[in-house]
N, C-alpha and C positions, 0 to 999 in steps of 0.2 A: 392730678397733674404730676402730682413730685413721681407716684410710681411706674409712670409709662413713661418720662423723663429718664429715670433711673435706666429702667430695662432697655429703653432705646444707646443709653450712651453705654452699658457694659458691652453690649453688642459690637456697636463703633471699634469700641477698645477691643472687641476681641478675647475679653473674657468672659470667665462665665462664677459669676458668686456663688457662695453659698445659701442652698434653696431660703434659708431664711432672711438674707439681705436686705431685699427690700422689704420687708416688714417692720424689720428693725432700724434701718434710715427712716421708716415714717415716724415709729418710737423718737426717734433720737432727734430728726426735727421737729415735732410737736412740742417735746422739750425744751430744746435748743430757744424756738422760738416764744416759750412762754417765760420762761429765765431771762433773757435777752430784754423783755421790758424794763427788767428794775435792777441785772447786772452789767450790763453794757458787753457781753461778752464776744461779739462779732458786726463787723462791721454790714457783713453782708446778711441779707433779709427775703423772705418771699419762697415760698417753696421752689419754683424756677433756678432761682442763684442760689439756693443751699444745696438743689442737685447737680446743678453743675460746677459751681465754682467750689464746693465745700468736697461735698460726696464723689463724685464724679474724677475730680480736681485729683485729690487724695487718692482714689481707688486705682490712677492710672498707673503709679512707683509699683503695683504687684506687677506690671511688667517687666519692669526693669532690675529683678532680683527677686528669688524665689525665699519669700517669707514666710510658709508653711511648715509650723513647728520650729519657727526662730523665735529666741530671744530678742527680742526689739526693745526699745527704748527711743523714747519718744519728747526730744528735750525743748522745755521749752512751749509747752502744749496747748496751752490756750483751753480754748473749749474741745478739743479732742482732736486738733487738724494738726500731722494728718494719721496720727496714732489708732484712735478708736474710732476711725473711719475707714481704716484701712484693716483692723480686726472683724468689722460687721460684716466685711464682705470674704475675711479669713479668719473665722474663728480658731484655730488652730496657733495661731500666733502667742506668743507666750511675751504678753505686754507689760513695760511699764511708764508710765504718764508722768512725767513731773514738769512741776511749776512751780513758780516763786510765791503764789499768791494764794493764800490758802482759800479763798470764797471759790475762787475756780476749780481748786482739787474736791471740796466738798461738792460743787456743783457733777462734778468728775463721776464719785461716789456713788450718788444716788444713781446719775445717770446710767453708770454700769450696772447695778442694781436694777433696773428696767429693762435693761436689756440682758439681763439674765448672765451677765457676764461676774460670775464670782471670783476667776482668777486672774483678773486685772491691776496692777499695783498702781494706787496712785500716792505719788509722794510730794508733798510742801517743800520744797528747799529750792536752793540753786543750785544748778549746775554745777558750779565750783565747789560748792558746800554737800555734795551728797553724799551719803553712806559709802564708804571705804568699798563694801562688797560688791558695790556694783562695778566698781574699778575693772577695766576687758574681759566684761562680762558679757557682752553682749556680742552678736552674731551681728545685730545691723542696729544703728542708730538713725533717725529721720528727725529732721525739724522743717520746720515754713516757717518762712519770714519772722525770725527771730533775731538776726545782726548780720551783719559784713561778714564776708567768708571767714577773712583771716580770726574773727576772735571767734569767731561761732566753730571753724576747727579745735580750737582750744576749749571749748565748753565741752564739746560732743567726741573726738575723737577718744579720751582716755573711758571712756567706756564701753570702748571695740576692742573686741579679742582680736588678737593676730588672723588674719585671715579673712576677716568682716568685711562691713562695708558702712562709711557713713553715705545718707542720699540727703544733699541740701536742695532745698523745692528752692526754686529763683525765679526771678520775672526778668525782666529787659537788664542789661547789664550782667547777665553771669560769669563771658567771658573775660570781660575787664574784673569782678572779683576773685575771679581764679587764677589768674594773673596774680595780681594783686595780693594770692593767698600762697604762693607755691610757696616761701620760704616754711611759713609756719606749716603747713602740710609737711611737709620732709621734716623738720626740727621735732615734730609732734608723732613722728613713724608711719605717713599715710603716701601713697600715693595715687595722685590724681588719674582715674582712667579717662576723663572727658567729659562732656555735657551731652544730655539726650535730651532730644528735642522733641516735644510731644505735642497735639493738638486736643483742646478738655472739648467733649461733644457736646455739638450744637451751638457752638459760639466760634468767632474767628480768633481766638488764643490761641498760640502758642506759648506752652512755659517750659521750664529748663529745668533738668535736672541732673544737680554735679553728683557725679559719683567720683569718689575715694576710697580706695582700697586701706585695709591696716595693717603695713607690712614689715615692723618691728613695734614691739614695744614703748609705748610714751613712756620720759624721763618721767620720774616719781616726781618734778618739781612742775609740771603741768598737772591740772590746771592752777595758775595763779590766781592773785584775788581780781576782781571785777576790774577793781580803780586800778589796777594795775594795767591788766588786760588794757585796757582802752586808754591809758594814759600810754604806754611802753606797747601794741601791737608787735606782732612778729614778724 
């Protein structure tokens, strides 16, 4: 199921993976799904909703920005969405994975390790707390449902180089948070090009995705600490 799933929704979308794509999303939910018993790592289950809502979900942003031998970074990553879901279907992508929680980055780990992917970075930290060098280092940054726009600018835009792009995955309410986020977008050196509006195949979704440009420099004093962020938003 999940491989005729698969092949039917890149279709839909109008792309075309990498010949080993779907091989490697069966890898990756057989994993997924056996980890998932005893880590709790996703809410959603069943080979059907892992291709489309997970795989599917994920793989549609290579539309909307050409990620082929980009620096990506992927904050905030969970079990690989929509980072190393969006590598399986472009390997060429020059990825790194962080999370707060180490059981998930070890999960991360192995996982790339099955899928054959050696030059994958996955890193334990936060956001706010990550290695200096990644500081606008990166070509594009992506998160899903990891916070409210305005602080989730602040997590993810200081690690887009001038010129980048952060893509925040959204559900209902995007444009009330971008709204909501323009101060801290401009204060943080980004600006907001819109929301693209996409439909995930085989199901009646529509999800959003904000795209921000990075077009100065973030002050050295973003990002702030966590408690801060969310006590003091921008």
């Amino acid at each position: 199921m999940l491989e005729e799933i698969l092949a039917s929704g890149f279709e839909a979308l109008q792309l075309t993976p990498d010949p080993q794509a779907i091989a490697r999303y069966r890898i990756y939910y057989d994993y997924l799904d056996e980890q998932n018993r005893v880590m709790n790592l996703t809410a959603i289950s069943g080979e059907e909703d892992s291709a489309r809502l997970h795989f599917l979900d994920c793989a549609a942003l290579l539309k909307e920005a050409d990620f082929a031998g980009r620096r990506v970074i992927d904050v905030g990553t969970g079990a690989g969405f929509p980072g190393l879901a969006l590598k399986v279907a472009c390997p060429s992508i020059e990825l790194t994975l962080l999370d707060s929680l180490d059981k998930r980055v070890r999960f991360l780990q192995t996982l790339c390790k099955k899928l054959g992917f050696a030059d994958v970075q996955c890193l334990h930290a936060r956001a706010e707390e990550a290695p200096a060098q990644l500081r606008q280092s990166c070509d594009i940054a992506v998160s899903r449902a990891v916070a409210r726009l305005n602080l989730l600018c602040e997590l993810c835009l200081p690690f887009v180089k001038v010129g980048g792009l952060f893509l925040a995955m959204k559900g209902p309410g995007a444009e009330e948070e971008l709204n909501e986020a323009k101060r801290a977008i401009a204060a943080l050196g980004g600006k907001a090009e819109g929301i693209r509006i996409y439909d995930v195949p085989g199901t009646e979704l529509e999800h959003n995705v904000i795209v921000i440009r990075k077009v100065r420099d973030t002050p050295n004093r973003y990002p702030r600490r966590w408690a801060q962020m969310k006590k003091q938003p921008l």
